[in-house]
N, C-alpha and C positions, 0 to 999 in steps of 0.2 A: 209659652209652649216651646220658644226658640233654648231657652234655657233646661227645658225637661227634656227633650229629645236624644240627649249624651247620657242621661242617666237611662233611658227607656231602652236606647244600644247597648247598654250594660250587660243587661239582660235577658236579651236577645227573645226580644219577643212573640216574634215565629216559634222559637222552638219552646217555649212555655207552653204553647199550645199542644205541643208532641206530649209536653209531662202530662198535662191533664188527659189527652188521650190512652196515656198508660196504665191510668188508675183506671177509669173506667173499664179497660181492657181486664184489668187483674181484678176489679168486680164482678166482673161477664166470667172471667173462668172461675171466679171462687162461687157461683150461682146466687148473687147476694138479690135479695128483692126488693125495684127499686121501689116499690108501690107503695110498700110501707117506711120507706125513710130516705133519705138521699145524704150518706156522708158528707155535706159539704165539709167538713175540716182535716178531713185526706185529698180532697182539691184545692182546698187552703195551705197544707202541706205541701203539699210538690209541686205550687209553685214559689213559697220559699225555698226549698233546699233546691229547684234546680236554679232558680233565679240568682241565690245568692251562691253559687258554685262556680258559674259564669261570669260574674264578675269578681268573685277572687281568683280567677283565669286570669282575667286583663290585668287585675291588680297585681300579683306577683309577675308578671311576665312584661309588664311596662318596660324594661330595659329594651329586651329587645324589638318587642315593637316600635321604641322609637326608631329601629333601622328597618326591622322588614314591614312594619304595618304605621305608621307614622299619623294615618289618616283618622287610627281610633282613638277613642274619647279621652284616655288618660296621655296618651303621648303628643296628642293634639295640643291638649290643653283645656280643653271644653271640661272635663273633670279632674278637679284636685286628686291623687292617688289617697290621701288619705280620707276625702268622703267617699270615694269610691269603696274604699277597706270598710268603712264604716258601715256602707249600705249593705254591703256581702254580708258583712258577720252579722247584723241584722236580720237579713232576709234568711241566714240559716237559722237564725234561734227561731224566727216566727212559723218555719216549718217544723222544728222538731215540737215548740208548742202546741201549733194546733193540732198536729199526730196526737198529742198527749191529752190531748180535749177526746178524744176518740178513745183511745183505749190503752192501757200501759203496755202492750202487742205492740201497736200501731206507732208508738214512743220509742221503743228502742228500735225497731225497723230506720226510723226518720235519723235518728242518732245515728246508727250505722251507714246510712246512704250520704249523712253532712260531714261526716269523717272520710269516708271514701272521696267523696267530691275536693278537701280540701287535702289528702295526699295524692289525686292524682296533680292538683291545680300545683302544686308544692314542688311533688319531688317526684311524679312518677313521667310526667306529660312529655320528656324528652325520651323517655326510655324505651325502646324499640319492640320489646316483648311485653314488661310490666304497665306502659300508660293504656295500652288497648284494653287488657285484664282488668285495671281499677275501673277506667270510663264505664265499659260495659258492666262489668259489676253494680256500679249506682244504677245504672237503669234496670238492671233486674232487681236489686234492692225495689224501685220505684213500683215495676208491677208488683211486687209481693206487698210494696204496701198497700196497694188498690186491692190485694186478696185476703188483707188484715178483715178487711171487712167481715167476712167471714173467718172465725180463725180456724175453723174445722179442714177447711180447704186447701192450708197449705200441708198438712201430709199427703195428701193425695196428689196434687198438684202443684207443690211449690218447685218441682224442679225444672216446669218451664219456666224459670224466672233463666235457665240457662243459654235460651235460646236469648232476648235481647242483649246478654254477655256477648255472645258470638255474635251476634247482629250490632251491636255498636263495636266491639272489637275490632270486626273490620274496615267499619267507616272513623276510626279514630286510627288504623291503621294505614290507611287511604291517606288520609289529613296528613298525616308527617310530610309527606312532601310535596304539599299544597303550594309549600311559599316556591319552592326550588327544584318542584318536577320529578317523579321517579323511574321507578324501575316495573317494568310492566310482569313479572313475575310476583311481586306484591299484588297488583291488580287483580290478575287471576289468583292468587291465592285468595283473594278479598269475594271473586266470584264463586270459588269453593263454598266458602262460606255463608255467604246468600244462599245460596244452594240449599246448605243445609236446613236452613232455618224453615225454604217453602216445604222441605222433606216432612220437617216435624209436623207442621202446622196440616200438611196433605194425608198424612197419618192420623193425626189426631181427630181431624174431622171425619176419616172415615169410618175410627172408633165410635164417633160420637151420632154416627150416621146424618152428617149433616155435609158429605162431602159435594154434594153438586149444591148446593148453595153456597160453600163457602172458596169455592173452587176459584168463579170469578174475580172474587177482591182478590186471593192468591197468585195469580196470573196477573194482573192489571199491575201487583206491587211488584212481581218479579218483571215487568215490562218498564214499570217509575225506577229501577234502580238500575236493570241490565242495560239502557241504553243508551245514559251517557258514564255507565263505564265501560262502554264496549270501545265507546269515544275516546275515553281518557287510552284505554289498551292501545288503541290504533296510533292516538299521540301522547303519550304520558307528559305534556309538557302542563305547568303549571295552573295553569285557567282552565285546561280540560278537569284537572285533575279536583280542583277545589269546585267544579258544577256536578262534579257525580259525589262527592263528600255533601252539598247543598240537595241532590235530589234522595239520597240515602236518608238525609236528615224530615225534608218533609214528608216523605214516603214512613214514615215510621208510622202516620197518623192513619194508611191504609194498610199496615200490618195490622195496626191494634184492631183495625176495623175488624181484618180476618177474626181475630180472635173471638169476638164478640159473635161472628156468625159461626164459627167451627163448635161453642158452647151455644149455639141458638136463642142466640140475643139479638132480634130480627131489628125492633126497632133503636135500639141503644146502637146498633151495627148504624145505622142512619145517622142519630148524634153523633158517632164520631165519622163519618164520612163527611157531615158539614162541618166540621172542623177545619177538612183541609183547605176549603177558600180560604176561609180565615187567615189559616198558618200562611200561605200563598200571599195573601195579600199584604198582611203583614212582613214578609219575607221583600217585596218591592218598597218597603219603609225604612226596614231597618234589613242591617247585614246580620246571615244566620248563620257563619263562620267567622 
């Protein structure tokens, strides 16, 4: 176990848990019926491509962690950089596979989101405008593949796949300066943002007349993300800054919840709300940044 533990860091297993939360989400809005079948190989899919995204993260970026992050798996030593390359580009083929066990929809969705994963890990992740637009991009790739399931449902709805754009956007725009602290005009720009994303979801539920049920989890997630960044605003210094990028991250698992209830998916809205111990507890195992 002492030897599996540096790979299981790889790929950050708290937030594996967020991906499976995504699908399910983009199931609940594509109105897919779980009664009669349960996708398992679009929950087989995402958590290869985010798994193996995550650690072609560490993998190209091992130089400099061996200065600012020293203590993770590949600059440690605990993993060879080349099984580590090995296991990424793995874990993305066994995603866009088993997408393609589902449906040839659901194949190029997965294609699309392990390409986005490996140019933000590449060449976008330093980039001050372009890494927040890739990062969040894959995760809305990730809900529309959970609404593959349904393929009628992304004309109608695939353009909420824009809100976890905006919604990771900011928390990968937060992260830049996790190692070395920033500028609190990013912060609030980040709480714009958040902003937005409860507007849509406060909207959409009332279209969908499901707003005082799904009002709750909407309020509980703008309460898991607004208050330890209100913390980082107050000190923008490095360890503020990288626990509201960690509560943005497990907080994603009572977004999705929202969703589930704002499309009135009462008890799938329950499986993903047990999710979050999970991700939480997991999150005290392994680092989810």
């Amino acid at each position: 176990m002492a030897s599996l533990k540096p790979y299981l860091q790889l790929t950050r297993p708290a937030n594996l848990v967020t991906a499976v939360a995504d699908i399910l989400a983009g199931m609940a809005i594509a109105g897919f019926l779980f009664a009669q079948s349960t996708p398992y190989w679009l929950l087989l899919a995402t958590l290869g491509l985010y798994g193996g995204g995550v650690v072609l993260n560490d993998v190209f970026d091992a130089e400099l962690d061996a200065i600012e992050r020293p203590e993770r798996p590949i600059p440690s030593g605990q993993v060879p950089r080349r099984s580590a390359a090995l296991l990424g580009w793995s874990l993305l083929l066994v995603g866009v596979l088993a997408a393609s066990l589902h449906s040839p929809l659901s194949a190029g969705l997965a294609l699309a989101v392990a390409l986005l994963a490996v140019l933000y890990d590449r060449f976008a992740k330093h980039h001050r405008v372009l890494g927040p637009v890739v990062m969040g991009t894959c995760r809305g790739g990730n809900l529309l593949l959970g609404m593959s399931a349904v393929p009628e449902s992304l004309g109608r709805w695939g353009w909420l796949a824009l809100v976890p754009i905006v919604y990771i956007g900011a928390i990968t725009l937060i992260s830049q300066d996790e190692v070395h602290g920033g500028k609190r005009r990013t912060l609030y720009f980040a709480w714009v943002l958040y902003g937005l994303v409860h507007l849509v979801q406060l909207v959409v539920s009332f279209q969908k007349g499901n707003l005082l049920l799904a009002l709750p989890l909407i309020l509980a997630h703008a309460i898991l993300v607004g208050r330890p960044l209100w913390r980082a605003v107050q000190n923008p210094v490095g360890p503020q800054i990288g626990k509201a990028v960690k509560a943005g991250v497990l907080a994603l698992i009572v977004m999705n919840a929202a969703w589930c209830m704002v499309f009135g998916y009462g008890y799938l809205t329950l499986v993903v709300v047990l999710l979050l111990p999970l991700s939480i507890l997991l999150a005290r195992i392994f680092a989810v940044t």
